[in-house]
Backbone bond lengths (Angstrom), bond angles and torsions (degrees), N, CA, C in turn:
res aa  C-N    CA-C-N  psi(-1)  N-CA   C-N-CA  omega(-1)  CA-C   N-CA-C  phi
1 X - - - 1.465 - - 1.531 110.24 -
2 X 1.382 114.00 137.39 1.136 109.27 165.85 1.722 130.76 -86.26
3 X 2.262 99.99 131.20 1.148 114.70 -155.82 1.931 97.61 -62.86
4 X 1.466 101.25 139.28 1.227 87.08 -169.82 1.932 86.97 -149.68
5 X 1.547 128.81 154.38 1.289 119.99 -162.16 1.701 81.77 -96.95
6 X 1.424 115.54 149.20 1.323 122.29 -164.72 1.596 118.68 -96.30
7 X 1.397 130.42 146.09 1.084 153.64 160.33 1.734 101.63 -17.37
8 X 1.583 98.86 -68.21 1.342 119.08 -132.93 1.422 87.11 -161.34
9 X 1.615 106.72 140.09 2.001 108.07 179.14 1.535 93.47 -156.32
10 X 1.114 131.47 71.01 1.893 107.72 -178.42 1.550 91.61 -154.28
11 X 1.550 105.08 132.81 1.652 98.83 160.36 1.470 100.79 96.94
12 X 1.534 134.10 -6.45 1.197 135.41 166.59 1.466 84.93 85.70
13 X 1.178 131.32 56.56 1.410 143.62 147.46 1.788 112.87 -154.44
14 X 1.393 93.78 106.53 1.619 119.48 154.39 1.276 140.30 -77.58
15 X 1.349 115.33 128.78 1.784 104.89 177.25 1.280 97.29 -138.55
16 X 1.824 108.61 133.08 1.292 128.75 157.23 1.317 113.72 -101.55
17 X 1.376 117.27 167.33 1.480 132.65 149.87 1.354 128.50 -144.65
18 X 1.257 110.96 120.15 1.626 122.60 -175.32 2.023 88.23 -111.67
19 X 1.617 99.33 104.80 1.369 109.32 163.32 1.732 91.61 46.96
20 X 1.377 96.34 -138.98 1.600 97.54 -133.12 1.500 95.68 -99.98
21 X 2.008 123.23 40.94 1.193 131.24 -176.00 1.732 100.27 -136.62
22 X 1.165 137.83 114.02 1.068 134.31 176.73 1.821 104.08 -106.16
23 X 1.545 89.06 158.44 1.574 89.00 178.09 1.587 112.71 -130.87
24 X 0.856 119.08 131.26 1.855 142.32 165.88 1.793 98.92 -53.28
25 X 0.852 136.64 116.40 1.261 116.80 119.56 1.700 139.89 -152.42
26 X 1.703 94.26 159.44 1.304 79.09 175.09 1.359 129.55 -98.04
27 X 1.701 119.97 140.14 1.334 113.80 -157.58 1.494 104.24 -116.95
28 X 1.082 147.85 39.67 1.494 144.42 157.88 1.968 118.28 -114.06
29 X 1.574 94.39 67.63 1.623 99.80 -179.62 1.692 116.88 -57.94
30 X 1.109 98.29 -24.47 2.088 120.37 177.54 1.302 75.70 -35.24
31 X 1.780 119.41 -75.74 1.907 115.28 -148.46 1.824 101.96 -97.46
32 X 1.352 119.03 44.10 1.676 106.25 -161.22 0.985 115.86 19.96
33 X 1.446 118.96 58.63 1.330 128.90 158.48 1.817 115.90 48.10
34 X 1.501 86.20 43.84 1.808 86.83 168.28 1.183 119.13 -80.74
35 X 1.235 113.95 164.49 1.546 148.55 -146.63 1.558 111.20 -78.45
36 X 1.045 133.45 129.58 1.831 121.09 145.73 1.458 112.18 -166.76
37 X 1.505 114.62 161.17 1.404 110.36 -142.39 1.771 92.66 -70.61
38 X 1.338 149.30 2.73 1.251 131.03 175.85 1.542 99.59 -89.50
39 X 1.319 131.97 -0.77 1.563 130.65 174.12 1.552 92.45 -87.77
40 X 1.714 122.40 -57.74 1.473 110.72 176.12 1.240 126.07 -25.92
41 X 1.517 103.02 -60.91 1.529 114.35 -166.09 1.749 121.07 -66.11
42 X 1.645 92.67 -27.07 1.590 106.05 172.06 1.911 94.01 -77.65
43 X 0.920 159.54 6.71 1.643 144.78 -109.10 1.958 60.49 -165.80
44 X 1.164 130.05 -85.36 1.272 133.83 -142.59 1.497 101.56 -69.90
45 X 1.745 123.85 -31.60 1.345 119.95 -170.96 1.684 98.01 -79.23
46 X 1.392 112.43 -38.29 1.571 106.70 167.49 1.619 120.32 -31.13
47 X 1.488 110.83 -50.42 1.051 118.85 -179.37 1.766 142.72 -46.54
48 X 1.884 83.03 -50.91 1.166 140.68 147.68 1.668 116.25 -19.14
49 X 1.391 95.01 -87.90 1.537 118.73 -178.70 1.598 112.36 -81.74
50 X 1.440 117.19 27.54 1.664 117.17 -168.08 1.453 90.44 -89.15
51 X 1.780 114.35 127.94 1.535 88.21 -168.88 1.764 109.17 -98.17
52 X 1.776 111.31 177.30 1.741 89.17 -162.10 1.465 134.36 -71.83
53 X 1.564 101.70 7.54 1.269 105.76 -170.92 1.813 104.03 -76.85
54 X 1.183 126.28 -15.01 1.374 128.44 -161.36 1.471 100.44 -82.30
55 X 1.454 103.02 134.67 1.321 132.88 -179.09 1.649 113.90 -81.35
56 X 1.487 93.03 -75.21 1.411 110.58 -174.91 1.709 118.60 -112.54
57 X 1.237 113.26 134.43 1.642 106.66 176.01 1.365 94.81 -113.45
58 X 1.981 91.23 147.37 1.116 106.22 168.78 1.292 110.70 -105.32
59 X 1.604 125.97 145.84 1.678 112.63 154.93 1.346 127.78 -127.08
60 X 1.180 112.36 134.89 1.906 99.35 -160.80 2.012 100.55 -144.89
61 X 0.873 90.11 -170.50 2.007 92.11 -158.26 1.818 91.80 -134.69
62 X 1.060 141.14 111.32 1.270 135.24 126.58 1.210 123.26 -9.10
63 X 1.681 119.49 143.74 1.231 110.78 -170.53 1.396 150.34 65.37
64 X 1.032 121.67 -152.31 1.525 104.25 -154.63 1.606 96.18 -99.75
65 X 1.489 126.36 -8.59 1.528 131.13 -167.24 1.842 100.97 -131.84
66 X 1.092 112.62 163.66 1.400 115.67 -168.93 1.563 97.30 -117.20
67 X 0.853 121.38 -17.28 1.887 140.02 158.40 1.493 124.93 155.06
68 X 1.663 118.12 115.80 1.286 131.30 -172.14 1.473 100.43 -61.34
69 X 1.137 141.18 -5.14 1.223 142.51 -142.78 1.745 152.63 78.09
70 X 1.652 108.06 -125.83 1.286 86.60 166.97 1.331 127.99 -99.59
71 X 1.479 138.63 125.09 1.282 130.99 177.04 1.731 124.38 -22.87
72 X 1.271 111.26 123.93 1.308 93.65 -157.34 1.514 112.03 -88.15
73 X 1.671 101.17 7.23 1.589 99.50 172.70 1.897 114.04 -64.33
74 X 1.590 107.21 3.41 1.384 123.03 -159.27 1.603 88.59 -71.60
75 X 1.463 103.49 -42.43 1.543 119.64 -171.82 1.828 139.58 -71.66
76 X 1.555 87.07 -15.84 1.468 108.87 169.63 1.485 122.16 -97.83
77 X 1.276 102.18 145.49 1.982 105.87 -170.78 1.424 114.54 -22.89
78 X 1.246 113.48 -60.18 1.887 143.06 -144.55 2.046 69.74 -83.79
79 X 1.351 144.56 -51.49 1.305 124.31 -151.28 1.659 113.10 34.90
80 X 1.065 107.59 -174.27 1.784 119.89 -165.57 1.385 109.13 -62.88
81 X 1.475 128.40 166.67 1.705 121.20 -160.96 1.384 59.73 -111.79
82 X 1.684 76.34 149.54 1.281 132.42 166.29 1.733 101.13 68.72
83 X 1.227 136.55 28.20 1.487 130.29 -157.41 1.607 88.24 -127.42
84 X 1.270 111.97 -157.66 1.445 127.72 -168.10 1.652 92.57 -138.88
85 X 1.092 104.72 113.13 1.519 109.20 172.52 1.486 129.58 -85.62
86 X 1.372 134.45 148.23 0.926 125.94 -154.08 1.611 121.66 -71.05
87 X 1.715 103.23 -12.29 1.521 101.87 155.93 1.420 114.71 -60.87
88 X 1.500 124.00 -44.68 1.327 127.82 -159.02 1.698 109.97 -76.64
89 X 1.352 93.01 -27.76 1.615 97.86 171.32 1.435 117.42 -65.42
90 X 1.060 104.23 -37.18 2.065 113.96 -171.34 1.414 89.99 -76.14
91 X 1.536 127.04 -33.73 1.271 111.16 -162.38 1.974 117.99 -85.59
92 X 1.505 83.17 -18.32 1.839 79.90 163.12 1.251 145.86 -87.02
93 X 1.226 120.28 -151.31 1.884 113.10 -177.68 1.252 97.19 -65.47
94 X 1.384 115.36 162.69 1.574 149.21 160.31 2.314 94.63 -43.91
95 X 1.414 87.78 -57.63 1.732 98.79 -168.52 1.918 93.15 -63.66
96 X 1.277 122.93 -55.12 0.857 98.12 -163.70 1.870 129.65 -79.79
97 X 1.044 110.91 -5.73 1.648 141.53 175.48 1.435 85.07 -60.28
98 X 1.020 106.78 -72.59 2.152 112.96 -177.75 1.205 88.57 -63.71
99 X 1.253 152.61 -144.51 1.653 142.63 -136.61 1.300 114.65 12.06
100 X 1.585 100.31 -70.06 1.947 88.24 -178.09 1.352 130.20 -94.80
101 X 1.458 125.32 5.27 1.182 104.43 136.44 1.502 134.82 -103.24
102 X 1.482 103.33 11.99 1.982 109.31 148.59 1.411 86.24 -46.84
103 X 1.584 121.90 -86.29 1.480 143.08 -149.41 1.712 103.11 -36.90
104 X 1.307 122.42 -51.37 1.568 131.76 -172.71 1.688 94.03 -68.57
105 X 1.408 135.21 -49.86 1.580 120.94 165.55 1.025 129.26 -34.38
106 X 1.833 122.67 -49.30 1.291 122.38 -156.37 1.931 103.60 -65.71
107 X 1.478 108.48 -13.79 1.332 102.00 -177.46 1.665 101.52 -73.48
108 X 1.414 159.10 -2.32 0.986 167.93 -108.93 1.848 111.39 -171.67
109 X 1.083 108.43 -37.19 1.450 104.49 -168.36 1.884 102.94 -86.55
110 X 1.230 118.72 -50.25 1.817 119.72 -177.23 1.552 95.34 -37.47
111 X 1.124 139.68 -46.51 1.169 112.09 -153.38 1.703 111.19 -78.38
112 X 1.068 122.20 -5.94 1.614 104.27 159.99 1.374 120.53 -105.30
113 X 1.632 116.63 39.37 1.362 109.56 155.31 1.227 128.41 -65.99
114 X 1.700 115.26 160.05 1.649 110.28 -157.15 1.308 105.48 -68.82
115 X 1.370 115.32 -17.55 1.799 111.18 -151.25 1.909 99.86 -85.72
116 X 0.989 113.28 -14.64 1.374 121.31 178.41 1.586 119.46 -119.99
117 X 1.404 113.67 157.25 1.598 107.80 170.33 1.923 87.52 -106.25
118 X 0.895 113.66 172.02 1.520 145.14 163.22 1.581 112.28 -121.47
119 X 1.499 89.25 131.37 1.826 91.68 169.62 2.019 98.27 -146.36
120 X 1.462 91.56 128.03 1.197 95.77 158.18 1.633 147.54 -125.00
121 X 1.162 119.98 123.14 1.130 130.67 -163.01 1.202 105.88 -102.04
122 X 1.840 101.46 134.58 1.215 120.62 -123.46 1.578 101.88 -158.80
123 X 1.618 112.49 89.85 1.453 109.52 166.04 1.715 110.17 -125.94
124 X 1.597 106.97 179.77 1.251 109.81 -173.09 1.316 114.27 63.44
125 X 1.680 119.35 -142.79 1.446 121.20 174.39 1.740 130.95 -84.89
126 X 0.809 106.46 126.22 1.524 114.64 -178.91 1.589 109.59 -123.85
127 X 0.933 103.22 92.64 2.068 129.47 -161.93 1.336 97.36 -106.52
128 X 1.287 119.04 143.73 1.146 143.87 152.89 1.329 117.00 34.02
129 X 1.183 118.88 -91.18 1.434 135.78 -167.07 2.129 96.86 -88.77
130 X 1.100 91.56 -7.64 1.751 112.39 -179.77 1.278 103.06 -103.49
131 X 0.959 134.68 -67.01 1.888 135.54 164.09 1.415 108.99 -54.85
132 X 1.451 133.73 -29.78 1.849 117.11 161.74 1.882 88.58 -66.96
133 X 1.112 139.71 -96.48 1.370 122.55 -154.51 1.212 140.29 -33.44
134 X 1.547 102.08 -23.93 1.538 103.15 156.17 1.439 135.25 -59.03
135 X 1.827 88.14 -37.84 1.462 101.58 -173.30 1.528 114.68 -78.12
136 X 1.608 103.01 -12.25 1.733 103.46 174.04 1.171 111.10 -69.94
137 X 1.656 134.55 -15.45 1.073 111.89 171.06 1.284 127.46 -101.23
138 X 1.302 109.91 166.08 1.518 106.90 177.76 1.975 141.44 -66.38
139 X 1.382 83.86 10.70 1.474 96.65 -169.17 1.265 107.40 -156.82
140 X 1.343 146.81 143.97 1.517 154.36 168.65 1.590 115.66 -137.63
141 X 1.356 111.02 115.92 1.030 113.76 164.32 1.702 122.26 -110.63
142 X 1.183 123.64 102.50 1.262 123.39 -168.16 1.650 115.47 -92.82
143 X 1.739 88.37 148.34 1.676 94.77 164.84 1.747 101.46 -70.25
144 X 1.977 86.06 165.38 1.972 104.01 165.23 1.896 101.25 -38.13
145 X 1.317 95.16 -57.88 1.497 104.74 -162.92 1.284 129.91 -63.79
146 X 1.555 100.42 15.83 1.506 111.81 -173.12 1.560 105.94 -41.93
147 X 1.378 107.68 138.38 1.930 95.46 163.78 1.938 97.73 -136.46
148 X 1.489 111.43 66.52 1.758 106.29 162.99 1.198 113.61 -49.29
149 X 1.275 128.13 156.86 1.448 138.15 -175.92 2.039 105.23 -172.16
150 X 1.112 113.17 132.55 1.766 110.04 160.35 1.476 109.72 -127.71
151 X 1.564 101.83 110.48 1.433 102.59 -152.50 1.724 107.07 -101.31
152 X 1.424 111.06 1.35 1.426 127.95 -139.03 1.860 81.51 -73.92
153 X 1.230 103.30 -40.00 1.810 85.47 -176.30 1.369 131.65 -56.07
154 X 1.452 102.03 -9.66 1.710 124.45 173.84 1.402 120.86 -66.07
155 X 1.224 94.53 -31.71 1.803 119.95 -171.08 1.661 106.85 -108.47
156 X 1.438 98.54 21.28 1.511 89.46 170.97 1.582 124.38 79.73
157 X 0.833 110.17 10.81 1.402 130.96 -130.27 1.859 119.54 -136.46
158 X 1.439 135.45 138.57 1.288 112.07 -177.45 1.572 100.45 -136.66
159 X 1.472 125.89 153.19 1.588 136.64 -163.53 1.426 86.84 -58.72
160 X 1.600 117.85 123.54 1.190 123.06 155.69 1.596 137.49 -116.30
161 X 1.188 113.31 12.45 1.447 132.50 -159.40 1.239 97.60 -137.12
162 X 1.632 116.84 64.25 1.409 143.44 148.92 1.575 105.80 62.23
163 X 1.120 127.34 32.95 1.872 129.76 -176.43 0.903 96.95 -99.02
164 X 1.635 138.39 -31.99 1.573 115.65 -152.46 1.676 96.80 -79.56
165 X 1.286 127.84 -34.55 1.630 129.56 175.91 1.207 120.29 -35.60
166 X 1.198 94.02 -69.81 1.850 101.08 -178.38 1.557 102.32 -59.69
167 X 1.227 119.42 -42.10 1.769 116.81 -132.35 2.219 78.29 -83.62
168 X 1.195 121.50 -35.69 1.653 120.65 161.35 1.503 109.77 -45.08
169 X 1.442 117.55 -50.32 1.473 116.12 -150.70 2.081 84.97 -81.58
170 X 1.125 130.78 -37.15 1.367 131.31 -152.27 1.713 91.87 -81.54
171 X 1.657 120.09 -52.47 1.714 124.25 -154.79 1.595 90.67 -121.39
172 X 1.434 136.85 10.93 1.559 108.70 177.84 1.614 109.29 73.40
173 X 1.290 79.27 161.74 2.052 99.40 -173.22 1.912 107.65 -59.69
174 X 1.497 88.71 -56.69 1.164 92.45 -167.49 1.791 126.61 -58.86
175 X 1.634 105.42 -41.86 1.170 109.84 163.82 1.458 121.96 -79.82
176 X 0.819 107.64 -5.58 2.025 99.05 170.32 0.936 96.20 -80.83
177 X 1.644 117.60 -62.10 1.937 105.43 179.86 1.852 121.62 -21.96
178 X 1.429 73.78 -71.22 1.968 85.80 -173.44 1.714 96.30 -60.16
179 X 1.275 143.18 -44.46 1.216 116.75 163.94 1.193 140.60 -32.91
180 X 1.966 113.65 -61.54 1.162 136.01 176.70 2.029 114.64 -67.45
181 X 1.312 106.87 -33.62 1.796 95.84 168.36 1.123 108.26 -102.83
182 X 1.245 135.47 6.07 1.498 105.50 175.85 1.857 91.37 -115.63
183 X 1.197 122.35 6.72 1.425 106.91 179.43 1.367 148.17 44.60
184 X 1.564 101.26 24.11 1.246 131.07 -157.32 1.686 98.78 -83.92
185 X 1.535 134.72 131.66 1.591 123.06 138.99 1.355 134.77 -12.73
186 X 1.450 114.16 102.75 1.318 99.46 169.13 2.068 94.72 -106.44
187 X 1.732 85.94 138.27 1.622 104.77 -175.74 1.717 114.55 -97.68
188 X 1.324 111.54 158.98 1.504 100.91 -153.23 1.905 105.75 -71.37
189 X 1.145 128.17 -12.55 1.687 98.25 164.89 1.463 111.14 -80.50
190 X 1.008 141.11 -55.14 1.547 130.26 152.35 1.731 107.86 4.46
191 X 1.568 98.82 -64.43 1.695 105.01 -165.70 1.145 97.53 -58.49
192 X 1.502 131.34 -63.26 1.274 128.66 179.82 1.257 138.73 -29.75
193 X 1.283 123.41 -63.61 1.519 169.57 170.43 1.923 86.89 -47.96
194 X 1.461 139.07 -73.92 1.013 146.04 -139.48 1.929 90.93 -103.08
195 X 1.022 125.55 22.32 1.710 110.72 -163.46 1.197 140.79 50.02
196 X 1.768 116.74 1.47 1.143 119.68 177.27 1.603 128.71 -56.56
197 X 1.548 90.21 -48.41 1.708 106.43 146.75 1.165 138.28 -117.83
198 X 1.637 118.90 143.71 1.347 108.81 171.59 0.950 142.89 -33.09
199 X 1.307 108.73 -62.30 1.583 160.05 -161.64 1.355 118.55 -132.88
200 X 1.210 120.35 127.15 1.563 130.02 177.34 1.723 94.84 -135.80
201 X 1.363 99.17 137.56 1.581 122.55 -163.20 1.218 104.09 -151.53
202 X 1.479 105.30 141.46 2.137 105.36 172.88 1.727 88.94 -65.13
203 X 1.909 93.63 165.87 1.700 89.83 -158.46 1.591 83.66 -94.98
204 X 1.450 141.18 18.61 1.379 112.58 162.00 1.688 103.59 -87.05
205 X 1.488 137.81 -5.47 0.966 123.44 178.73 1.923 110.23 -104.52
206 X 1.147 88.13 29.12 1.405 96.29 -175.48 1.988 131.45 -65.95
207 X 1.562 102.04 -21.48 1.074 120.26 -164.88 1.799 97.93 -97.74
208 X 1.427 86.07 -49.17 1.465 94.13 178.57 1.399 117.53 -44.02
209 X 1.504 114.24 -47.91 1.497 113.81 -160.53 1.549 98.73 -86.68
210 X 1.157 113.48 -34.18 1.981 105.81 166.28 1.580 130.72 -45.40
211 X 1.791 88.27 -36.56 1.473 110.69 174.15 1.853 121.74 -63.84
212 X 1.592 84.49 -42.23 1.606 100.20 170.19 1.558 107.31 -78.23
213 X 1.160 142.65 -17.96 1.609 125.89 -174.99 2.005 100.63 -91.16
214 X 1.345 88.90 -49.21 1.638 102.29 165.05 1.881 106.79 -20.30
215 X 1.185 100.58 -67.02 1.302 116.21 -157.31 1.508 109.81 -81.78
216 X 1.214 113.30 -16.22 1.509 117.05 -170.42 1.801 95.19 -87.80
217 X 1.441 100.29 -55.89 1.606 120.01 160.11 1.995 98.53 -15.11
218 X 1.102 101.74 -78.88 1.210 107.44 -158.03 1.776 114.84 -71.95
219 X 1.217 104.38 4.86 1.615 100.76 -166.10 1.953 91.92 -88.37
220 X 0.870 134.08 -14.98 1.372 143.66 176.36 1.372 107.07 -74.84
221 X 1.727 111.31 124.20 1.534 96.86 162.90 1.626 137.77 -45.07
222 X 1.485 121.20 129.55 1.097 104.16 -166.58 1.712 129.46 -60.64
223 X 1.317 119.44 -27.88 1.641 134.40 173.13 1.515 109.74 -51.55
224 X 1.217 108.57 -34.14 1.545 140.34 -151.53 2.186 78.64 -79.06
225 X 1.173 104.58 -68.83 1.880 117.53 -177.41 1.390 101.56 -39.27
226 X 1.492 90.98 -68.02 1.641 94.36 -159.08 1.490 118.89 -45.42
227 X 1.586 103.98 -60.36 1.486 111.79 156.16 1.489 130.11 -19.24
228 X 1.193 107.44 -53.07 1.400 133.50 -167.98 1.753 100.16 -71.67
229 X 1.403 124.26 -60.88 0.942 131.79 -172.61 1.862 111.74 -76.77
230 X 1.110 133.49 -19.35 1.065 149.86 146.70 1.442 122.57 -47.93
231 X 1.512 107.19 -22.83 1.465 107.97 -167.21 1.575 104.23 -117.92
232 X 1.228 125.05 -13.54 1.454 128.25 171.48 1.461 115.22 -102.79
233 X 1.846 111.30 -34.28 1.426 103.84 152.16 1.766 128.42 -38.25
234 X 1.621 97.97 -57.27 1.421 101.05 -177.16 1.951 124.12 -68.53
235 X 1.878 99.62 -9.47 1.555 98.45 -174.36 1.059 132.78 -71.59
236 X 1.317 128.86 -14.82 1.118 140.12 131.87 1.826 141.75 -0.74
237 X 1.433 78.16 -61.91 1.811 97.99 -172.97 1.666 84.22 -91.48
238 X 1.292 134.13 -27.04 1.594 120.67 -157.81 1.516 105.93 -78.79
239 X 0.941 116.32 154.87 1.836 125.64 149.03 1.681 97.99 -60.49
240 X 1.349 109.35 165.69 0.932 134.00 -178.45 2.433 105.10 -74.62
241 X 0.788 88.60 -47.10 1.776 88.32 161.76 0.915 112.67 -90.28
242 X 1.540 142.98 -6.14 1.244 126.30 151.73 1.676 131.51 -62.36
243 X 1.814 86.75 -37.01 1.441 98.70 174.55 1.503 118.76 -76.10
244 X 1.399 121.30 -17.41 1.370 129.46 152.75 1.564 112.69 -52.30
245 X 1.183 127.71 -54.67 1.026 132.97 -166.27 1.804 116.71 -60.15
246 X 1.697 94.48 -43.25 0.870 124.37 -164.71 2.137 94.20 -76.93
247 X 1.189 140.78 -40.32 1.273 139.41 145.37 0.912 127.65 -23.05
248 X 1.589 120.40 -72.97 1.405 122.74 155.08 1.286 133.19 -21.02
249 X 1.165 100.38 -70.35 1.471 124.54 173.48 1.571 100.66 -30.72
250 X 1.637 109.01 -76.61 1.840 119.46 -171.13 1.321 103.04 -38.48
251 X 1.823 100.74 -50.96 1.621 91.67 -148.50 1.686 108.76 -84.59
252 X 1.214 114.50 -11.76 2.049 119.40 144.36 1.250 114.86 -23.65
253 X 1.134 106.86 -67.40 1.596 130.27 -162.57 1.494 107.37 -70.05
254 X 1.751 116.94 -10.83 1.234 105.58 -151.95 1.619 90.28 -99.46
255 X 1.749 101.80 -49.46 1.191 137.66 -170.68 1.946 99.78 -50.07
256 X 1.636 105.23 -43.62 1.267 95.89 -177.43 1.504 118.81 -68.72
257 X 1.293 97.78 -37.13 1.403 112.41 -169.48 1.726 102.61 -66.07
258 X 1.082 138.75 -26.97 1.471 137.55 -159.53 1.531 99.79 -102.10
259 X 1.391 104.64 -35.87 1.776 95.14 157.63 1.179 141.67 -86.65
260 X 1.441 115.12 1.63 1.511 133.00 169.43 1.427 93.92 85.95
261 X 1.333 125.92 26.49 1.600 109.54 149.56 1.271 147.45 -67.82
262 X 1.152 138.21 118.62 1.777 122.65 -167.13 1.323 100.60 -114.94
263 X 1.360 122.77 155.18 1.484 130.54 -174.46 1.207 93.96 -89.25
């Protein structure tokens, strides 16, 4: 990677930018880069402070795991100093239970804004609260050694930090289910094979091939992306003549714009 002085460094979340490629990462391999809401909040100001020239984000994990998940001090009485522990959470309002984990999402949702792609690269374990961040982005390229897992049903517990959406739209009802309750490993041809990942690569060529999508990413005019990604994000929710409509529409906008027309 290129050494570059950083964005953003606090909370075991780093951000660089080399030109119009920024990078995610997480830097505490000591805990495979587990989870807790002061990494969110550093995770969401990243977002925050992404400045507008950036095209493509990268996000990647130090070490031998890309994130085990959630810190499991999340799980003991005392939970994290100075935080709200998960006794204290159960023990408040209905309104306020929703506030903070709205608040623990927002680290999860920026990365599929239109103006950027997201890609995350992704070896070792990708757990729970580590497999929703993958899935927030729009792209995964995994090492051999992939080890996905959503273990939260083990813990009593159900994916709350926006994974179950995508991880339906990527494997279907049926296999996310059996993913998400039985909490089982999914290994990287699985990922492949099922859309979880793009790309599956031995993990020493792991950087490389991010480097290569990065770059392919960017050889396209950028208006040309956004558009683009705006219009398959939204196809989903459309009818089928909506999404016609919705074509038109882009490629107006595209046509005007490339001839120097202004309304």
């Amino acid at each position: 990677m290129t050494s570059l002085a950083p964005v953003l460094d606090q909370d075991g979340v780093r951000l660089t930018v080399d030109d119009a490629v920024a990078t995610v990462t997480l830097t505490n391999p000591a805990k495979r880069n587990a989870q807790s809401p002061a990494l969110w909040r550093a995770l969401t100001e990243a977002g925050r402070v992404l400045p507008g020239s950036v095209r493509v984000v990268v996000l990647r994990g130090e070490g031998a795991s890309f994130s085990a998940g959630l810190d499991r001090k999340a799980f003991t009485p005392e939970g994290f100093d100075g935080e709200p522990s998960f006794l204290d959470m159960a023990r408040g309002s209905e309104r306020e239970l929703d506030a903070t984990i709205a608040a623990y999402q927002e680290a999860f949702t920026w990365w599929r804004r239109n103006d950027i792609v997201s890609i995350a690269a992704v070896q070792g374990h990708a757990i729970g609260a580590g497999f929703q961040l993958a899935l927030a982005c729009d792209l995964r390229i995994a090492a051999d050694d992939v080890q996905f897992a959503m273990r939260e049903t083990s813990l009593g517990l159900v994916p709350d930090l926006t994974g179950t959406h995508p991880l339906v739209h990527l494997v279907g009802y049926a296999r996310a289910l059996e993913i998400c309750a039985t909490g089982r490993f999914v290994h990287a041809e699985e990922a492949e094979r099922t859309g979880l990942a793009n790309l599956v690569v031995p993990a020493g060529q792991l950087d490389e091939a991010v480097r290569d999508l990065a770059a392919a990413l960017l050889a396209a005019p950028r208006d040309a992306v956004v558009e683009t990604k705006a219009l398959l994000g939204g196809a989903v929710s459309r009818t089928y003549e909506e999404q016609r409509a919705a074509e038109r529409a882009a490629q107006g906008r595209r046509l005007r714009d490339l001839a120097g027309v202004t309304d």
